[in-house]
Every structure is written in C-alpha cells, then in structure tokens.
C-alpha positions in Angstrom: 70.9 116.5 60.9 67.0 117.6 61.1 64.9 117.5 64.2 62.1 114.9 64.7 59.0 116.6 63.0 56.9 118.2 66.2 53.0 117.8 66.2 50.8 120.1 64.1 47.6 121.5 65.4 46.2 122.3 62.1 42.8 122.3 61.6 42.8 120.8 57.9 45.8 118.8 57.1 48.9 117.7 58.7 51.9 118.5 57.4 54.6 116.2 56.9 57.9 115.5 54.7 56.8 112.7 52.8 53.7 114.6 51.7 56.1 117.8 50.4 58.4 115.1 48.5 55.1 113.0 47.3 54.2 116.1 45.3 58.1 117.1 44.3 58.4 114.4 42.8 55.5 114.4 40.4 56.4 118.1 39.6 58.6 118.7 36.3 59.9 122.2 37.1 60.3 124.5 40.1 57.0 126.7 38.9 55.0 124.4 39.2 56.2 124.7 42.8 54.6 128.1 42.8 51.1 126.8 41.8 50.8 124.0 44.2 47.3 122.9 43.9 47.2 122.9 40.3 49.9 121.2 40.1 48.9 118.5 43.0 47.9 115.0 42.0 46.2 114.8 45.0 42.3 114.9 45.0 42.6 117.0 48.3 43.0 120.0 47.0 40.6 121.7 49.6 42.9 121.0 52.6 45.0 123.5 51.5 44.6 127.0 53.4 42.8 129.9 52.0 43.7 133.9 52.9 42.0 134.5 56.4 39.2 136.9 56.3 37.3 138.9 59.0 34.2 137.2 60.2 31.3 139.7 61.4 29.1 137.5 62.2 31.8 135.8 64.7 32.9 139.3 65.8 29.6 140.2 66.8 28.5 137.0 68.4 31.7 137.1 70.1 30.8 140.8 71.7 27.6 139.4 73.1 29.1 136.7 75.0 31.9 138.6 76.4 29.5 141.5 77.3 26.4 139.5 78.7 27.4 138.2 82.2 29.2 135.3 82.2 27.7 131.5 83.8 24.0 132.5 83.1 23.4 134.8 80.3 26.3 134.2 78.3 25.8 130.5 77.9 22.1 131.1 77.6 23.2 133.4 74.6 25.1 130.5 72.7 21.6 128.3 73.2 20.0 130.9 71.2 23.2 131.7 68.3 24.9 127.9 68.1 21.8 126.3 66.6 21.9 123.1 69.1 22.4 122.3 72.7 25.6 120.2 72.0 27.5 122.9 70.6 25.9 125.3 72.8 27.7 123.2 75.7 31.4 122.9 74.1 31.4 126.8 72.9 30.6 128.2 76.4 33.3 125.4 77.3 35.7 126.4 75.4 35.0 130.1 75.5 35.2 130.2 79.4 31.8 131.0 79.8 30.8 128.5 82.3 34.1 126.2 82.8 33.1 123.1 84.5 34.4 120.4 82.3 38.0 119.2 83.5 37.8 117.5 79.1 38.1 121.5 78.0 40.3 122.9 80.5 43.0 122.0 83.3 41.2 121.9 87.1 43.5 124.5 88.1 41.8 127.0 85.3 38.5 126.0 86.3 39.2 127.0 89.7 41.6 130.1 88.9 38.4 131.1 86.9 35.6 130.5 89.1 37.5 132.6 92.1 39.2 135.2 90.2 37.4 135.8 86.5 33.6 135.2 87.2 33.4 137.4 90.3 35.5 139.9 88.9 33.5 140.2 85.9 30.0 140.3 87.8 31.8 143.3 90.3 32.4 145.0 87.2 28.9 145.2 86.1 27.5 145.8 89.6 30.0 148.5 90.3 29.1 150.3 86.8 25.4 150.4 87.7 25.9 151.6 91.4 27.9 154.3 89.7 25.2 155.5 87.1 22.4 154.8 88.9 23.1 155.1 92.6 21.1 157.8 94.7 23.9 160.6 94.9 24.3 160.6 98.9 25.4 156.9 98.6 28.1 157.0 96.3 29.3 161.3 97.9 32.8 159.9 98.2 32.9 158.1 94.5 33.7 159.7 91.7 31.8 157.9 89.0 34.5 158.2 85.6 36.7 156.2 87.8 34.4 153.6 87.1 33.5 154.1 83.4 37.0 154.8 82.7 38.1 151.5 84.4 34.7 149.5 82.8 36.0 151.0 79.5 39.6 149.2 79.5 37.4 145.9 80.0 35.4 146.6 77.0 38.3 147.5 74.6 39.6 144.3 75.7 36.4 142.5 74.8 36.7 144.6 71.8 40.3 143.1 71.2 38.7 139.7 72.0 36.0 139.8 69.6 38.2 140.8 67.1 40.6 138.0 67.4 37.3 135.7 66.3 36.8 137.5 63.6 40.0 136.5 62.5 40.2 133.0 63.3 39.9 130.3 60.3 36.3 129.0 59.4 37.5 125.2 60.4 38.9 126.4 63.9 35.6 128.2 64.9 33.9 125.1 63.9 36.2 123.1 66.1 35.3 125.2 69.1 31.6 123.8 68.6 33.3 120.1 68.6 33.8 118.3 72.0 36.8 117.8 73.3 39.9 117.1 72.3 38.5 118.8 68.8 39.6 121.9 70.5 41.0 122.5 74.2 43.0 124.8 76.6 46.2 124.4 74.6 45.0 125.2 71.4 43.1 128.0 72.4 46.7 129.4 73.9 48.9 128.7 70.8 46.6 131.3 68.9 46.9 133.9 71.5 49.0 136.9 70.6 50.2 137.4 74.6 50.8 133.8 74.5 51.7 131.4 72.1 52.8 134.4 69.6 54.2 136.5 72.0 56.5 133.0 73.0 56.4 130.5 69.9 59.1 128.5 71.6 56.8 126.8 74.2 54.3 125.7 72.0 57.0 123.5 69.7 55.1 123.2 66.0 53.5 126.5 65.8 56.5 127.8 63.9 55.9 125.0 61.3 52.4 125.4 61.6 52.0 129.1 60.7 55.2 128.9 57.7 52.7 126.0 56.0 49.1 128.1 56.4 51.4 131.0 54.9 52.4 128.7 51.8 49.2 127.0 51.6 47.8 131.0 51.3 50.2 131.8 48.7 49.6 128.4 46.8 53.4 127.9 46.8 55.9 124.7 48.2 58.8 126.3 49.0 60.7 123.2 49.4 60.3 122.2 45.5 61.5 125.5 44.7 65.6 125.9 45.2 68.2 128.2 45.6 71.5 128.4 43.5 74.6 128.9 46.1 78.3 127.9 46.1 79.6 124.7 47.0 80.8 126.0 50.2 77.8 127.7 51.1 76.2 124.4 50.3 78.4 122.3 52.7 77.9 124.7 55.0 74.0 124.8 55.7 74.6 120.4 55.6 76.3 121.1 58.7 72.9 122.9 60.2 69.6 121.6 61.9 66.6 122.4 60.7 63.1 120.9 61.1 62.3 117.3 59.4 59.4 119.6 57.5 62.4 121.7 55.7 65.0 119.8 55.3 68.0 121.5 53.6 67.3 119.4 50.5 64.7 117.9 49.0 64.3 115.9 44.9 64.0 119.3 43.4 67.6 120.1 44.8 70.3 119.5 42.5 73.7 119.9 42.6 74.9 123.4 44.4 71.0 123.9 45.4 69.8 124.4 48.9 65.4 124.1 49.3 64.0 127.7 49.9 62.0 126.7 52.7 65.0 125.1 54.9 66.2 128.8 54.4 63.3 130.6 55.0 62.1 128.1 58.2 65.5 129.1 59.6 65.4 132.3 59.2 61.8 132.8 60.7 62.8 130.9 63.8 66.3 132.7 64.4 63.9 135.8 64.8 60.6 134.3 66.6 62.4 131.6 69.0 64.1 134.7 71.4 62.4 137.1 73.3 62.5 140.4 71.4 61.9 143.1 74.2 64.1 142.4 77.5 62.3 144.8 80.0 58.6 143.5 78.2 57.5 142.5 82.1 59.3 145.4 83.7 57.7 148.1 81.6 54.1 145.9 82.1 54.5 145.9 85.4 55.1 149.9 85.9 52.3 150.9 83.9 49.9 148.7 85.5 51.1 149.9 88.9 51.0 153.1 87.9 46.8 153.2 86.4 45.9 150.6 89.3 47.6 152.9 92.2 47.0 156.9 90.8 43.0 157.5 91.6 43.5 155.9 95.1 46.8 157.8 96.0 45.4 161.1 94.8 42.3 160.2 96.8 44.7 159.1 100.1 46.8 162.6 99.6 43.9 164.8 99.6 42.1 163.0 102.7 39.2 161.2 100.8 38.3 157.8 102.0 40.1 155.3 99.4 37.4 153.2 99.3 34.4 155.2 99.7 32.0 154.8 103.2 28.7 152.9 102.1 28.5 149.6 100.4 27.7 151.1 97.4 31.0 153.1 97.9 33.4 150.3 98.4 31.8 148.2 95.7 32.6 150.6 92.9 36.1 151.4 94.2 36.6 147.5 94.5 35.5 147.5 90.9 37.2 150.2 89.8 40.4 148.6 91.0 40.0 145.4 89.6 39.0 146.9 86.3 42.1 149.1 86.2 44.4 146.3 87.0 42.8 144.1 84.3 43.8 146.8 82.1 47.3 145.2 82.4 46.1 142.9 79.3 45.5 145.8 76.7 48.8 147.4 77.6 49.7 143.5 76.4 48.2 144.1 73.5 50.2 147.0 72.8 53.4 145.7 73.5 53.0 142.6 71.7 52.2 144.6 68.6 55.5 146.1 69.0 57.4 143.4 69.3 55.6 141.5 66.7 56.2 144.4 63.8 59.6 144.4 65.2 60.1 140.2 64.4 58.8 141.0 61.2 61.4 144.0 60.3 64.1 141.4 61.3 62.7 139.1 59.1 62.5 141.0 56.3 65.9 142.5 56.7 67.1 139.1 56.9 65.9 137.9 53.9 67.5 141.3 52.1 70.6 141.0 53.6 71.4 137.3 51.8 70.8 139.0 48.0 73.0 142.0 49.4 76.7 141.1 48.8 78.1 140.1 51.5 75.4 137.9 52.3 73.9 137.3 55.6 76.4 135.5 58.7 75.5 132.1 59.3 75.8 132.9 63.4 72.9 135.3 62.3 70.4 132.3 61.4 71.9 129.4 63.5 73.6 128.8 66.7 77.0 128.0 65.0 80.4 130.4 65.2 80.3 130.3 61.9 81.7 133.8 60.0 80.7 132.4 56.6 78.2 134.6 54.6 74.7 133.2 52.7 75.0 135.2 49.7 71.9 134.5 46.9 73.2 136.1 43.7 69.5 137.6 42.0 71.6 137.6 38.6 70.5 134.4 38.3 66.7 133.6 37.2 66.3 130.7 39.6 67.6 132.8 42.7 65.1 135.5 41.5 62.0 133.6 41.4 63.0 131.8 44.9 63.8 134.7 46.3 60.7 136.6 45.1 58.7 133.4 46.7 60.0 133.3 49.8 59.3 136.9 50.4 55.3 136.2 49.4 55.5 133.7 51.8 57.4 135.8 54.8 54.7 138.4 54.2 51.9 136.1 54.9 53.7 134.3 57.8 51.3 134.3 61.1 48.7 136.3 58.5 45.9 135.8 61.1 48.0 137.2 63.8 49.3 140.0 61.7 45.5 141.4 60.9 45.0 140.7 64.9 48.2 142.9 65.3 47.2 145.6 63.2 43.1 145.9 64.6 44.6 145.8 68.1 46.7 149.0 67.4 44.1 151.0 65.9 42.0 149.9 69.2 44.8 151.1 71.3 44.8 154.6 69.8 41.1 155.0 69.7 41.0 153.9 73.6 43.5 156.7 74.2 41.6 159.5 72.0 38.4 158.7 73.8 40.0 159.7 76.8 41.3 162.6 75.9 37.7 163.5 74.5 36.2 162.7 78.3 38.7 164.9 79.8 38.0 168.0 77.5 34.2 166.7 78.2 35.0 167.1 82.1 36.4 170.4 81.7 34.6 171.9 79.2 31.2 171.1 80.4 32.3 171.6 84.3 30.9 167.9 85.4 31.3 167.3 89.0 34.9 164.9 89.4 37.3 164.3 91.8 40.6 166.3 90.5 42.2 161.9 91.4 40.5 161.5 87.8 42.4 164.1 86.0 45.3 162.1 87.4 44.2 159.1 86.0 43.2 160.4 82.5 46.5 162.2 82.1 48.1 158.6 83.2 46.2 156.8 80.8 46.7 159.1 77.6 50.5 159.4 78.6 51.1 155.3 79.0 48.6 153.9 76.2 49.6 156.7 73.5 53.5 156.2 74.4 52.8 152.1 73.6 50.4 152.8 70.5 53.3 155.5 69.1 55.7 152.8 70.0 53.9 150.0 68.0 53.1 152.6 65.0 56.8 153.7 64.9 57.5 149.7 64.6 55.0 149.5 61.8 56.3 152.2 60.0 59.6 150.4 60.2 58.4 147.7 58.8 56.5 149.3 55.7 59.3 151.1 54.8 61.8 148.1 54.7 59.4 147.2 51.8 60.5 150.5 49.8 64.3 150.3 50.4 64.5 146.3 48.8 62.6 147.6 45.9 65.3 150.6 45.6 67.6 148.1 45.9 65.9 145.7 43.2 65.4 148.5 40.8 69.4 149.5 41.6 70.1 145.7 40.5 68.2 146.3 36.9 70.1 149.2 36.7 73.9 147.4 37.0 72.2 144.4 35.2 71.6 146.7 32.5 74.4 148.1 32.0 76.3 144.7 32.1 74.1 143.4 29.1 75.4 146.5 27.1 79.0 145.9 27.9 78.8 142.2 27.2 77.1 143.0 23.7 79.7 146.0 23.1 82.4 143.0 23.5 80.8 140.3 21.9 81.2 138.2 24.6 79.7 135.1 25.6 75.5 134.9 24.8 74.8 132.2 27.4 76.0 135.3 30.0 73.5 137.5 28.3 70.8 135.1 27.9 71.4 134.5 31.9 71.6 138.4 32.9 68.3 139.6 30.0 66.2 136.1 32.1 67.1 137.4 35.4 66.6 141.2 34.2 62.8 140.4 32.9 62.0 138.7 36.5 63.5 140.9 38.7 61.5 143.7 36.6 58.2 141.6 38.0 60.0 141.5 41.2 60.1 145.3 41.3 56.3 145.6 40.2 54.9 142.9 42.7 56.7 145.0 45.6 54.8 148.2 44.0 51.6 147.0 44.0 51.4 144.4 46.8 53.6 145.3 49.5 53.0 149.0 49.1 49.7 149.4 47.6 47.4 146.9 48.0 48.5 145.0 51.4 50.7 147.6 53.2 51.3 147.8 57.0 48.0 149.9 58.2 47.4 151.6 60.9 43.8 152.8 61.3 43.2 151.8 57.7 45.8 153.8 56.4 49.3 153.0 55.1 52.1 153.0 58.0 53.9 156.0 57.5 55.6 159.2 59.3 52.0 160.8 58.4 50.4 158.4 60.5 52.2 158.4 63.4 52.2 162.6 62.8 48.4 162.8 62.8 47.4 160.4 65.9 50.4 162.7 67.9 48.4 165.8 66.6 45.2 164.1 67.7 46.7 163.4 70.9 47.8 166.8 71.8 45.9 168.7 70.5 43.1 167.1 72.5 45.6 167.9 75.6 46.0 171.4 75.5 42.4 172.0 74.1 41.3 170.9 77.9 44.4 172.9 79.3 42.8 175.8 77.8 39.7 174.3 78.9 41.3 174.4 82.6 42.3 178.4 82.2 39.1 179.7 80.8 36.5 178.0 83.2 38.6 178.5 85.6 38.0 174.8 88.1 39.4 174.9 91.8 39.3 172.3 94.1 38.4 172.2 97.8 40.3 171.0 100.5 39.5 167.0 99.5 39.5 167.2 96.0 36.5 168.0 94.9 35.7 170.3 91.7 34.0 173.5 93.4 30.5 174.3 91.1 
C-alpha cells in the first residue's frame, strides 16, 4: 500500500507516477533508464534538472542587500540590480527587506520582523559606528572588540546567507522576482538548512522533491531500473508503504524484481524523517548562553557598569548583546552540518550494508518488526548496474544543500581563526581592552572550533565510507575471480560464467567510478580540500597554535589589569 503522492514545490516540473511509467513503458531495456532524456519521447526535455552551480553574481547581490540597512537602502539597492520596479517589489518581499505584503508572508512574520529584525539590525549598525567612531570619554566604560567581535557573527551569517543564493537553482531565483504565490514564506523555509533540512518531516514532499532533482542531475529513472531479489524478499517489501512516486514496482519490474527507487526513497527517509542529534537544542541553547552572558559577567565581577554610562555606552552594549545572541544562528549552521554529514554516512552505510551478506534488517528501513534481511547479490549484472545507480543518485541527494553544507563549514572555521588572529593582535600589539574580551574570544574559539571539528570529523566520516565500499568492491572482483577459475577448472556450467565474467566487467567500472568521482573529482571538502584526518589535523594546528602564540604573547609583554579590568598601558 503507497501513500497519496504529497505536493511538489519544484520549480520546473512536477513529478508524478504516471509520468515515470509514461516513459517506462516506451523504454526497451533498464539502460536506457540510466540515460533518461535521451531516451524520453517527451519534447520536454529541458524540465529536467541540471547539476547546481555557484552563482557570483547572486552571491554578491545577495551581500549588498543583507549588508545595506534594511527598509530603505536595501530595497533601494534591488531598484538599481533587479532591472524593474515590479521585481524590485517582490525580491525585497520575499527577501525580508521591507515585509509589508500579508501575499509574501504570514502577518505574524511581518510583525515578529518589524519589532524584532529591523531594529535589531539598525542597532547593530549604530552600535558599530559609536564604537569606531565615538569621542573616547563617551564610550570610557566600552570596550570596542565587543562590538566588532559581536557585528562580526552577523556578517559571517550574511556571509552564510549570501552563499545559500549562490547555490539556489536559476528558476527559483527567478521565482523570487515573481509575485506571489510564484514564491512565498513556505517555500523560502523548505530550502533552509536550519529548517526544512534540518526537519524534512514538516514540509511533506521535500523528500520526493530533492530524490527527483538528484535523478533528474544524474539523468537517471530509478524506478525503470530494477533489482533482482528472492521471492521472499520480494513479498516482503509488498507488505511496505512507500510514496505513490516509488512504488515497489513499476512495468520494468519483472518477476522477483523490486524498482530501485522504492528502495532507495525508503532508505533516504528511514534516515532524514528522525531527528539525528537528541541534545541539538540543549547544546544550542548553552553555547548561546554562554557568548551572550561572558563579556557582561566579567564586566559585573570586576565592578564595570554592564551597560556602560552615556547613551553612546548603552547603545553599543545593547548592540553587542543582540549581536552575540543572534550568533545562536551560525552555531546552527554548525550543527546542522553535523548532523547533515552524519544522515549522509547513514545513508551510505545503508546502501552497503544490503550488497553485504547478510543484507540490511527490514526494521532498519521501515517501521515493521520484521527480522528479515534485503540482501542484493552484485554477482549478478542487473544488481550491479542498479546498485551502482542508486549510489550516483544518493550522492547527489539534497546536492544544493550539500554545497551549502560544505561552504558553511569552511565559514565556520575561518570565523574561529579570525578570532584567534584578533586576540594575538590584542596582545601582541598591547591595544587597550577590557580583559571581559579575552573571555569572550577564548569562548568563542573554544565553542565554534569544537562544532566546526565536530562537523569536519563527520565529513571525514563520510569520505571515508566511500574508500571502505570500494575495498569491499574490489574484495568482490577478487572472490568473483577466483570463482570463474574454479568453474572453468570444472567445466561446469557457461551460463554461470557468462553471469559471474558480466558482473565481473561492471563491477570493475563500479570500482573505477568510486576512484575517480567519489574520491577524486567530487569528494567531501572541507576548505577546498578533501575530508580527511589531515584536514581536521591542520585547522586543530591552526587553532592552537594561534592559542598559545598569544599565551606567549601574554608572558613576554607582560599585560596586568587594574582593579575594573582594564589593560594597564
């Protein structure tokens, strides 16, 4: 029994079941499966989804309107870069920059943004130029890298925004110039990694959504390309739901044959439809807490007013507050790219586990008490080829997301190296501080690096499952091999050998396709650079090395404090 079909909120074509089976059935063969718009009678070719690429020119267009004060000189900005007023109108809707239209978003946003985001973001900017470029006796109780540590976390999150624009698809940006409902709040949540990635199962169809972008990408349909199992195996996954979009069998399914996708879909949503990280609010919580209350308790310990004395004073701190707290959303970031390397290991392993005798548990991709195993045997050429697919496919899953994923860590680690290069600044060069923003800086390094190391050691997790299934593959040739000889020692039965030499000579392409794509041309990277124990090794050096360079820093100038805090010249 399959579940009612949920909405799509693809920009070029709505999936559906009778479209898959329309172009099964005019198929001769399961390759042609694996070349889908060749192989399409249908004129509309184009609808099908190309690889993402980065967008510059929407990267930095996005910077300028998340830097430039929102309501006036954001919106103003679009007038100039949108070419016409009407799109002008529905981007600085749909971007937030001046939400009045109840069309784009929910009253209760328009409000919640008006009260909380707009003045926040104008304190911010106030509170960095009082800091710079205040007269010194009005700002004697303000230490100003509070403030441009605090106005940093905002821009590494406009950064982290900017970036997710560069990665959207050329028809959604296009939408977001369209009035409403072309584009709205929903959709603009279902491709947000802290939202609709970080919780697929409230926004039903995104699942779907992402596993037909990642076939249209790979130019495959999984669901005319099936697997051989056994008759019980088969009976079994009858018993399951899946999704009206992959069915357990479609026309290219004979006889013992389950559709790839049906397997896949299931084993995609097993993983993405839980949460992955139990204590993901607790640990969000502490850190915040713990950046938003250090400069002020520091300050409050050593007897410095919390908030400063003049307006000036009590402006920056107000802004330095907010701007700390806000900094909640790149330690997000940071989780979520944890948690979505880990959904991908689990994935992966997944898929590797059913070509690993046993098999995989069927309570391990459905909700059933099931103890029987899903075991794909790769000696036969069909299993090879859908197997092989299926893994093209699970690599690209969510591609736009996983680019996101991968630029957010990188921004992550160089948002903790910049601070460790202002603190050996500070000591170094003997700037005047407040020792409340050692504090902080030490806080800062020691949260952010601990969540980037976190996501990096996930990564690396990841990458390397890609080396152990092609040991594993290149451990099947071997046995394969070996069972060929035997056979032709004995004189036994040629169809076996035929079957064993076809699967042999694909799994050897299996092998190579691993090699090159997985592990050399599209690995896991982290700052540009393969995921690997090196990585992680050189942003820990980085990391503290910078430490005890301003340690030393510390000893050799030798800084004291006076009674409130204060570094004595």
């Amino acid at each position: 029994m399959n579940e009612p079909t949920n909405e799509s909120y693809l920009s070029l074509r709505v999936p559906s079941n009778e479209k898959d089976e329309r172009f099964i059935s005019g198929i001769n063969s399961s390759y042609e499966a694996a070349k889908l718009r060749s192989a399409s009678k249908d004129s509309k070719v184009n609808e099908y989804h190309s690889p993402v690429k980065f967008s510059w020119r929407e990267f930095w267009k996005t910077m300028l309107y998340e830097n430039l004060p929102p309501v006036v000189f954001s919106p103003i900005a679009t007038l100039f870069l949108e070419g016409s007023l009407s799109r002008a109108w529905h981007v600085s809707q749909n971007r937030m920059l001046i939400a009045v239209s109840t069309k784009h978003h929910s009253l209760v946003d328009i409000i919640q943004t008006w009260l909380v985001v707009y003045p926040g973001s104008w304190l911010m900017n106030v509170g960095l130029y009082f800091a710079l470029f205040s007269e010194k006796e009005l700002i004697m109780n303000i230490d100003p890298f509070h403030m441009i540590l605090a106005y940093l976390l905002l821009f590494m999150r406009r950064l982290i925004i900017s970036t997710k624009y560069g990665y959207f698809r050329p028809e959604d940006t296009e939408r977001l110039c369209l009035p409403a409902p072309d584009w709205d709040r929903n959709k603009t949540n279902r491709r947000l990694v802290g939202q609709g990635w970080l919780q697929p199962w409230l926004y039903p169809g995104l699942i779907e959504d992402e596993l037909t972008v990642a076939m249209d990408e790979n130019d495959i349909c999984l669901q005319g390309i099936p697997l051989k199992v056994d008759k019980e195996t088969e009976k079994k996954l009858l018993q399951q739901n899946s999704s009206d979009l992959f069915p357990q069998k479609t026309s290219a399914s004979n006889e013992n044959e389950i559709a790839s996708g049906f397997i896949l879909f299931n084993i995609i949503r097993s993983v993405y439809n839980r949460p992955t990280m139990k204590n993901f609010r607790t640990i969000l919580f502490l850190t915040i807490l713990s950046l938003s209350v250090t400069p002020f308790l520091v300050k409050f310990l050593y007897g410095t007013p919390i908030f400063g004395m003049t307006m000036n004073e009590k402006i920056i701190s107000s802004a330095t507050l907010i701007g700390l707290f806000n900094g909640f959303q790149l330690i997000m970031f940071g989780l979520v790219c944890s948690i979505d390397y880990e959904r991908r290991y689990r994935c992966a392993k997944k898929l590797g586990e059913m070509v690993s005798f046993p098999g995989l548990n069927l309570k391990n991709l459905f909700h059933s008490s099931d103890k029987h195993n899903i075991y794909v045997d790769l000696q036969k050429r069909l299993n090879v080829f859908s197997w092989m697919n299926m893994r093209k496919v699970l690599r690209s899953f969510g591609e736009a997301f996983y680019l996101r994923i991968q630029s957010y860590t990188s921004i992550l680690i160089f948002y903790s190296l910049f601070c460790v290069a202002i603190l050996n600044l500070i000591v170094w060069t003997e700037l005047r501080h407040h020792i409340s923003t050692i504090y902080l800086i030490c806080v800062v390094i020691f949260f952010i690096s601990s969540i980037s190391l976190f996501a990096i050691y996930k990564a690396i997790k990841l990458q390397s499952l890609s080396a152990e299934h092609r040991d594993f593959i290149r451990n099947e040739l071997f046995i394969i091999e070996e069972e060929i000889w035997e056979l032709k020692l004995d004189g036994r039965s040629e169809d076996r050998i035929t079957d064993l030499t076809s699967a042999k000579a694909l799994l050897e392409q299996v092998d190579e396709s691993i090699n090159y794509k997985e592990l050399i041309y599209k690995p896991t990277t982290i700052l540009g650079y393969a995921a690997n124990n090196g990585v992680i090794g050189s942003v820990l050096g980085l990391v503290l090395t910078g430490c005890l360079f301003a340690v030393q820093g510390f000893v050799s100038t030798g800084i004291e404090y006076d009674a409130l805090g204060w570094f004595n010249f």
